[in-house]
C-alpha positions as CSV (number, residue, x, y, z in Angstrom):
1,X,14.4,-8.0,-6.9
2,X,12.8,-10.9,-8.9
3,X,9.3,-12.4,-8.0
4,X,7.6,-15.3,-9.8
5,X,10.9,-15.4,-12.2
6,X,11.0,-12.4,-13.4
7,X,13.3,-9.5,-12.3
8,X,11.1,-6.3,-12.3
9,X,14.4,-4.3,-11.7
10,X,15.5,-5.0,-15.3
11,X,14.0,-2.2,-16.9
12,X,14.6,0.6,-14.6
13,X,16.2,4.0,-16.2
14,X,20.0,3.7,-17.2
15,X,20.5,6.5,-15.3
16,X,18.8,5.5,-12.0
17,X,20.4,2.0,-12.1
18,X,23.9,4.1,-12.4
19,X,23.1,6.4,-9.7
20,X,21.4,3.6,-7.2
21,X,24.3,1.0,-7.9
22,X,26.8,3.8,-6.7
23,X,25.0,4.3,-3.9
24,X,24.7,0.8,-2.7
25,X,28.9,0.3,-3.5
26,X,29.6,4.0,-1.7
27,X,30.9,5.9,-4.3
28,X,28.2,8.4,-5.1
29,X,28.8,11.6,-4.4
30,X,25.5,13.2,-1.9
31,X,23.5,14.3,-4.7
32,X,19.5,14.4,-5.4
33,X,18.4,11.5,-7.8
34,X,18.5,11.5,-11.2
35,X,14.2,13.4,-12.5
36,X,13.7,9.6,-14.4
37,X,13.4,8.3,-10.5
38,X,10.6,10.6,-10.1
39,X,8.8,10.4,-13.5
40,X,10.2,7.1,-15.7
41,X,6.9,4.6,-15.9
42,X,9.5,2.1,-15.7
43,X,10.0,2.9,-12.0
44,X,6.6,1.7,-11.1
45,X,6.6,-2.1,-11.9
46,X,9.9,-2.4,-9.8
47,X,8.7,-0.3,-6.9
48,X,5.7,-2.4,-6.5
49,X,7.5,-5.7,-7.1
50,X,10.8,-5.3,-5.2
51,X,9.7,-2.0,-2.3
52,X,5.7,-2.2,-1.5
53,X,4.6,-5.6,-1.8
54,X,7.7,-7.1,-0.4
55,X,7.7,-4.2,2.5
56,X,5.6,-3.2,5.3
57,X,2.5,-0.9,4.5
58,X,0.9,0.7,7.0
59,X,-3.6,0.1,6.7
60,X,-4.9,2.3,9.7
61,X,-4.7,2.8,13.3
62,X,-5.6,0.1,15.5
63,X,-8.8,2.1,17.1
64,X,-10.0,2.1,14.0
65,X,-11.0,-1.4,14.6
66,X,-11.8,-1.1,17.8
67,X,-13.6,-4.8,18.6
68,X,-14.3,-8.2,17.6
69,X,-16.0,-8.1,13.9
70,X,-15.1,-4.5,13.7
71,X,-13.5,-3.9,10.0
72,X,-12.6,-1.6,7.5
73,X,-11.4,-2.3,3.8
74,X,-8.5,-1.1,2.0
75,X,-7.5,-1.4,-1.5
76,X,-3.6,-1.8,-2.0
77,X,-2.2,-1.3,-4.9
78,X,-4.7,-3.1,-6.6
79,X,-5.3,-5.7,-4.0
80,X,-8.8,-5.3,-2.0
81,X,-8.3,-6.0,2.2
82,X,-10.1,-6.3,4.8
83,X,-8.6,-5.3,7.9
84,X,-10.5,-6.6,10.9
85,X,-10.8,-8.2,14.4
86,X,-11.6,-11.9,14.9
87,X,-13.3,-13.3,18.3
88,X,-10.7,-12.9,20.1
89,X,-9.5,-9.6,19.4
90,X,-6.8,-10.1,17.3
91,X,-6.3,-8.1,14.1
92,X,-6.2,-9.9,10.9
93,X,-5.8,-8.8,7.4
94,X,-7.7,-11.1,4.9
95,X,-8.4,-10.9,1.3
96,X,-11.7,-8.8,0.3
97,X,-12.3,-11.0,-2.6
98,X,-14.8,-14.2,-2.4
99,X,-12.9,-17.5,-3.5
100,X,-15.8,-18.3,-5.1
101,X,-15.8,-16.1,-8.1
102,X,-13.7,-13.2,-7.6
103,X,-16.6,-10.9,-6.1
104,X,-15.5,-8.3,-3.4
105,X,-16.9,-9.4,-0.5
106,X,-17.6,-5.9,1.8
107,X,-17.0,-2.2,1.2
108,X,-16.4,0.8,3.7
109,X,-16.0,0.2,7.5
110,X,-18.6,-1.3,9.9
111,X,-18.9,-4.5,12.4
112,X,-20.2,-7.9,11.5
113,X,-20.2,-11.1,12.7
114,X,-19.3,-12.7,9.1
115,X,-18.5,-12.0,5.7
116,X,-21.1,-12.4,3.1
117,X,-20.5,-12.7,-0.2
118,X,-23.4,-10.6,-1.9
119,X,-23.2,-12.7,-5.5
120,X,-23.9,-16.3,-4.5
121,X,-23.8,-15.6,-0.3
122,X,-20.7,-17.5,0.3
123,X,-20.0,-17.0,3.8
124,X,-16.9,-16.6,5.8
125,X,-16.3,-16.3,9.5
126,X,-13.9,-13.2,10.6
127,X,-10.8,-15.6,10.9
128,X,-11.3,-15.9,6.8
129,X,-13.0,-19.3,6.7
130,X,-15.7,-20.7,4.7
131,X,-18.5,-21.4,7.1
132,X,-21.2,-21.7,4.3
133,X,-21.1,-22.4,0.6
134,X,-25.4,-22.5,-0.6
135,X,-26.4,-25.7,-2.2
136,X,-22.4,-26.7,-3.2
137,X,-21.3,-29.9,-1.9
138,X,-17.6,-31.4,-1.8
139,X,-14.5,-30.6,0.2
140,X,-14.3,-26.9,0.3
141,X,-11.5,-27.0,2.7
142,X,-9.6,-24.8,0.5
143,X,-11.7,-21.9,0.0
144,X,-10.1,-20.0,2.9
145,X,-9.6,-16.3,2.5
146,X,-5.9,-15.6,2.1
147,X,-4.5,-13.6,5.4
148,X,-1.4,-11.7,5.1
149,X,1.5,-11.2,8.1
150,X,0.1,-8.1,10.1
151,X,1.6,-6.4,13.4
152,X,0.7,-3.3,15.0
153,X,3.4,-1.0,16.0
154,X,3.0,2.5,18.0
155,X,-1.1,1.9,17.6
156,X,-0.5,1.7,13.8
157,X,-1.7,-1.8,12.0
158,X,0.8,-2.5,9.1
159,X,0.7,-5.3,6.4
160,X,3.1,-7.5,4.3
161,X,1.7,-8.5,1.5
162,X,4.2,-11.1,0.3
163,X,4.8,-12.6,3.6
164,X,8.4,-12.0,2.9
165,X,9.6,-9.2,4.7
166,X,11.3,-9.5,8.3
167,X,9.3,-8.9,11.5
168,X,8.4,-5.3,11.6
169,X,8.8,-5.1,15.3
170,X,12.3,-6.3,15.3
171,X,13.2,-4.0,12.6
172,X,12.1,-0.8,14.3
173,X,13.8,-1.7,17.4
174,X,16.1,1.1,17.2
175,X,13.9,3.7,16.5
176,X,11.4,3.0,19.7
177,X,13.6,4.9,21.6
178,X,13.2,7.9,20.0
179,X,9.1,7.6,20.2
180,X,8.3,5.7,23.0
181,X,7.7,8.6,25.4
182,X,5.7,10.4,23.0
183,X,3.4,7.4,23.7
184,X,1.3,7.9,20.4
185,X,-0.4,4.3,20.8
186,X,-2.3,6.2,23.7
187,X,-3.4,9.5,21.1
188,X,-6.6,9.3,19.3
189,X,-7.2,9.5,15.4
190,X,-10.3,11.9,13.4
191,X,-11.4,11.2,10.5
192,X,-8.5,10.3,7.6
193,X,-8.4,12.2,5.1
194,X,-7.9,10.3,1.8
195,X,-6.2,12.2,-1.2
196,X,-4.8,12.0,-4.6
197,X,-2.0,14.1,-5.6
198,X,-0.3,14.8,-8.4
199,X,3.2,14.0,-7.3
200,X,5.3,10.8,-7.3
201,X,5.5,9.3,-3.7
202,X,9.1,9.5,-3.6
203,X,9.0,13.2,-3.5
204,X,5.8,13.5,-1.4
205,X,8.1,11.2,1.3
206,X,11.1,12.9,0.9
207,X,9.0,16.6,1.3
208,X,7.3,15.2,4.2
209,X,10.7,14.2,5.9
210,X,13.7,17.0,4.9
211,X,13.7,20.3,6.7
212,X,15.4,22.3,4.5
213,X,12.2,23.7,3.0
214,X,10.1,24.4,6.5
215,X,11.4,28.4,6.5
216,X,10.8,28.8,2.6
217,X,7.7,27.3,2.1
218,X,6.0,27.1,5.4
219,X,6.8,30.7,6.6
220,X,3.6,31.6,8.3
221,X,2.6,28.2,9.4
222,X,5.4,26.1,10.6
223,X,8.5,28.6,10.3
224,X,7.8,30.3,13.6
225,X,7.3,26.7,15.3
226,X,9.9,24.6,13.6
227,X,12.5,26.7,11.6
228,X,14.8,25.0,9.3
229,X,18.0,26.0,11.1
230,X,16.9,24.1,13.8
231,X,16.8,20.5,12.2
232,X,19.0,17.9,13.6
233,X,19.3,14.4,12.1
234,X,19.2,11.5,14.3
235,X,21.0,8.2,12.9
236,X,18.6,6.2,10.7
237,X,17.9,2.2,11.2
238,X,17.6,-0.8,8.5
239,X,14.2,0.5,8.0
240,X,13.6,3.9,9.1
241,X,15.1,7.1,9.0
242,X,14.4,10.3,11.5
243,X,15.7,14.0,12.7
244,X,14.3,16.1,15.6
245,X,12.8,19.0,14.5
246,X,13.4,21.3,17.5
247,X,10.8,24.4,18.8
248,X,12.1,27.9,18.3
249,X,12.3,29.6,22.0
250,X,10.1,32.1,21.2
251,X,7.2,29.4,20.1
252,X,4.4,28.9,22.9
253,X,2.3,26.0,22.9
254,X,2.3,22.0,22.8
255,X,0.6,22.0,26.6
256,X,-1.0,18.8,26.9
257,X,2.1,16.5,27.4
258,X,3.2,12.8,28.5
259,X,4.6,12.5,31.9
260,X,7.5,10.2,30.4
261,X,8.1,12.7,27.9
262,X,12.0,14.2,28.8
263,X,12.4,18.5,28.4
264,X,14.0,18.3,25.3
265,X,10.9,16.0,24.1
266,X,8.5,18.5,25.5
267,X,10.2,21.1,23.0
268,X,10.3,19.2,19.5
269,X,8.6,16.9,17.1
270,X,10.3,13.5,16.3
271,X,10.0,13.3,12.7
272,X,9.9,9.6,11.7
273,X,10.3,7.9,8.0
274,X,9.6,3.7,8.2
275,X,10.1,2.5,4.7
276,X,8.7,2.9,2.2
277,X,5.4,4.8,2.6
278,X,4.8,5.7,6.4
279,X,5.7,9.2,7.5
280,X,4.7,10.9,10.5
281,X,5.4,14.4,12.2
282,X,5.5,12.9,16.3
283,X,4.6,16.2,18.3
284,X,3.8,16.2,22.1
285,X,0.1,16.9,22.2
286,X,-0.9,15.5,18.5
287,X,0.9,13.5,15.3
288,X,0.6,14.4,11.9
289,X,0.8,11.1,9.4
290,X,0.5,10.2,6.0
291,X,0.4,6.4,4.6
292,X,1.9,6.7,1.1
293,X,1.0,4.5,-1.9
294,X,2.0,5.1,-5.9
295,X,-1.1,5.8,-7.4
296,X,1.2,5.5,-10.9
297,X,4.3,6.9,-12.1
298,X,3.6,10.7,-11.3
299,X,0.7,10.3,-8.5
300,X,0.3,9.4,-5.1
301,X,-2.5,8.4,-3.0
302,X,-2.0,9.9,0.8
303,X,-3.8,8.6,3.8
304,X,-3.5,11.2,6.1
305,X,-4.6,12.3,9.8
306,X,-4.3,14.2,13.0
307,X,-4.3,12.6,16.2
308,X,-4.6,14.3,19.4
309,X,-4.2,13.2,23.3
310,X,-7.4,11.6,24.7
311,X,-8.9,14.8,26.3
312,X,-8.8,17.2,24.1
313,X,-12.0,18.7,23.0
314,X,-13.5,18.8,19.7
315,X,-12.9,22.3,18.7
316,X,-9.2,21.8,19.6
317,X,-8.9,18.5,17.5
318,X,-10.3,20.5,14.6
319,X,-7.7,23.6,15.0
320,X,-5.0,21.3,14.4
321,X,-6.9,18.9,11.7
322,X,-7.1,22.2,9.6
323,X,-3.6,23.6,10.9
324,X,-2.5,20.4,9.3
325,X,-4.8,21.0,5.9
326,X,-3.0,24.1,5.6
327,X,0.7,23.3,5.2
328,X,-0.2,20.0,3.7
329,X,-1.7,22.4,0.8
330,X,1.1,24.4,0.8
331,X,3.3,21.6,0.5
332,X,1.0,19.9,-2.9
333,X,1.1,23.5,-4.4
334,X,5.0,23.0,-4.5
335,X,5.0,19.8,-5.0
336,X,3.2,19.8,-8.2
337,X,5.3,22.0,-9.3
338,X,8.3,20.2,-8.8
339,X,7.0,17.4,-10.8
340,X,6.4,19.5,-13.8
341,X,9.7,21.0,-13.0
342,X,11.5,17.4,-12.7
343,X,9.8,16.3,-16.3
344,X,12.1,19.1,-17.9
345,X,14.9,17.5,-20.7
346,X,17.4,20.0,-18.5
347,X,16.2,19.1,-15.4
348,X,19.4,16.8,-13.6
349,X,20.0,16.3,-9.7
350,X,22.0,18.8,-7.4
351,X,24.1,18.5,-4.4
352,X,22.0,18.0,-1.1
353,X,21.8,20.4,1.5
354,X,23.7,19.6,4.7
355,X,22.5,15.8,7.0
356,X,20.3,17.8,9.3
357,X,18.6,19.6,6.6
358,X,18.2,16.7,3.7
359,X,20.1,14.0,5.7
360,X,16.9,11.7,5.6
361,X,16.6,11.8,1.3
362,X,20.2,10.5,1.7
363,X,18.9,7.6,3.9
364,X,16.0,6.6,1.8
365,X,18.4,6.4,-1.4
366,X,20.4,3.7,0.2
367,X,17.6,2.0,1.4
368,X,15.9,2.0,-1.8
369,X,19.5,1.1,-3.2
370,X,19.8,-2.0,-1.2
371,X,15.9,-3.0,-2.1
372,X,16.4,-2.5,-6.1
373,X,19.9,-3.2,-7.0
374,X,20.4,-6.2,-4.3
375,X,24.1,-6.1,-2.5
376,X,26.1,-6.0,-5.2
């Protein structure tokens, strides 16, 4: 995909550009990726250019910011946010970065009634505009803060940063279905844990959302809850991919539930994908999440949390926060070993395990397909 003229697509790896064009034309047989689409540098540039900035990146959860002047700041691949609540409650993402300058404005999370630039105390109200400039006088009409499109979906608050990308709402249409009765806009997040691993966020994502590895690698924490023979694939949208990861009948648990929530729903967790960077593990009583962004070509910074139904105590919240830690730790102790493993000159891609298993990698490879190499 080109932006400001220049195609950052141009440079990826021979080999990925083969692989991704077959994709998108539907002549590739089901295979894993190419290791350059893991570990090339040259991956990077168009990633950022043509999947993150032109997609839909998920900041925080809406409670997070929980009333008017509330905010909390985020840096996005290399861009500093401020994600906040105007007067009259509505969420706005603005740029953390003073148009007088270049100074960052505000760091961490609190609530304010304005932003104040500590360098020269430029001042901006919490809809982004200059209410005050010291001892500077002129039209200063144009020293707005940039805002960027934001919606909230499922209690989530995601961002475009290019202002190109289609309404998120529309585009997860399809996949409502499949979460609405979980009702996750009415759970509660802890504290997010923030992370750096040493992985590339492709395979973090795909790890996150294939559950072919749940029995192997996760045999004495989520095995005996969500085996990997009992996986099933859902269809996939235009922006998100998903499978059911069903209960074993001999697991016990999951009490607190939703009155909307169907049996089947009371006995599974929706596993949900929306491109590129937002995975979450939807369970009855609590959801697992991680907000993915490339940290470079073989790292990933994770955002990740717990959140529980309103209700449930403290000590209980905890239990799962650090059930959670512990197969997320499994899970990076593989991981990092798969990115050594991938940087091997024998290293090549195999043949997928079957749709209910891997069925979701396949899904992301033609999205990513579409977003890199265009229609064809």
């Amino acid at each position: 995909m080109a932006r400001d003229g220049i195609d950052a697509t141009a440079a990826l790896p021979p080999a990925v550009a083969g692989e991704l064009a077959a994709i998108r034309d539907g002549t590739a047989p089901r295979r894993s990726m190419d290791p350059a689409f893991y570990t090339d540098p040259a991956m990077l540039p168009a990633e950022v250019e043509g999947v993150f900035l032109s997609g839909w990146i998920c900041l925080c959860r809406a409670e997070e910011i929980p009333t008017p002047g509330s905010y909390l700041t985020r840096d996005v691949l290399g861009e500093p946010l401020i994600v906040t609540r105007d007067g009259t409650g509505a969420i706005r993402v603005l740029s953390n970065v003073c148009r007088h300058r270049g100074s960052r404005l505000v760091d961490g999370q609190g609530t304010t009634k304005r932003f104040t630039c500590p360098y020269h105390a430029w001042t901006y109200g919490l809809d982004g505009a200059l209410v005050r400039a010291p001892l500077i006088e002129g039209d200063l009409s144009g020293c707005h803060l940039p805002s960027f499109a934001v919606e909230e979906w499922m209690g989530w608050v995601f961002v475009n940063l290019d202002g190109t990308a289609p309404p998120h709402g529309a585009s997860l249409a399809d996949l409502d279905p499949h979460v609405r009765n979980y009702h996750p806009e009415e759970m509660q997040a802890k504290v997010p844990t923030i992370e750096t691993w040493a992985v590339n966020w492709k395979a973090l994502a795909e790890n996150f959302m294939e559950g072919y590895h749940l029995t192997p690698v996760h045999l004495k924490t989520l095995h005996p809850m969500t085996p990997s023979r009992l996986c099933e694939k859902i269809p996939g949208g235009a922006a998100w991919t998903g499978y059911k990861s069903h209960y074993d009948d001999a697991y016990e648990g999951r009490t607190e539930v939703h009155p909307d929530m169907t049996a089947q729903e009371q006995r599974m967790s929706m596993m949900v994908w929306i491109y590129p960077g937002f995975v979450a593990a939807i369970s009855p009583n609590s959801c697992v999440t991680m907000s993915l962004l490339p940290a470079g070509p073989e790292a990933v910074e994770t955002r990740w949390d717990v959140l529980v139904r309103k209700g449930v105590s403290e000590h209980e919240a905890r239990a799962r926060h650090d059930f959670a830690a512990s197969f997320n730790a499994e899970d990076k102790a593989r991981l990092v070993e798969l990115q050594k493993g991938l940087r091997s000159r024998f290293a090549t891609g195999g043949p997928l395990a079957p749709p209910d298993l891997e069925g979701c990698i396949w899904d992301f490879y033609g999205w990513m397909a579409g977003r890199l190499m265009g229609q064809g």
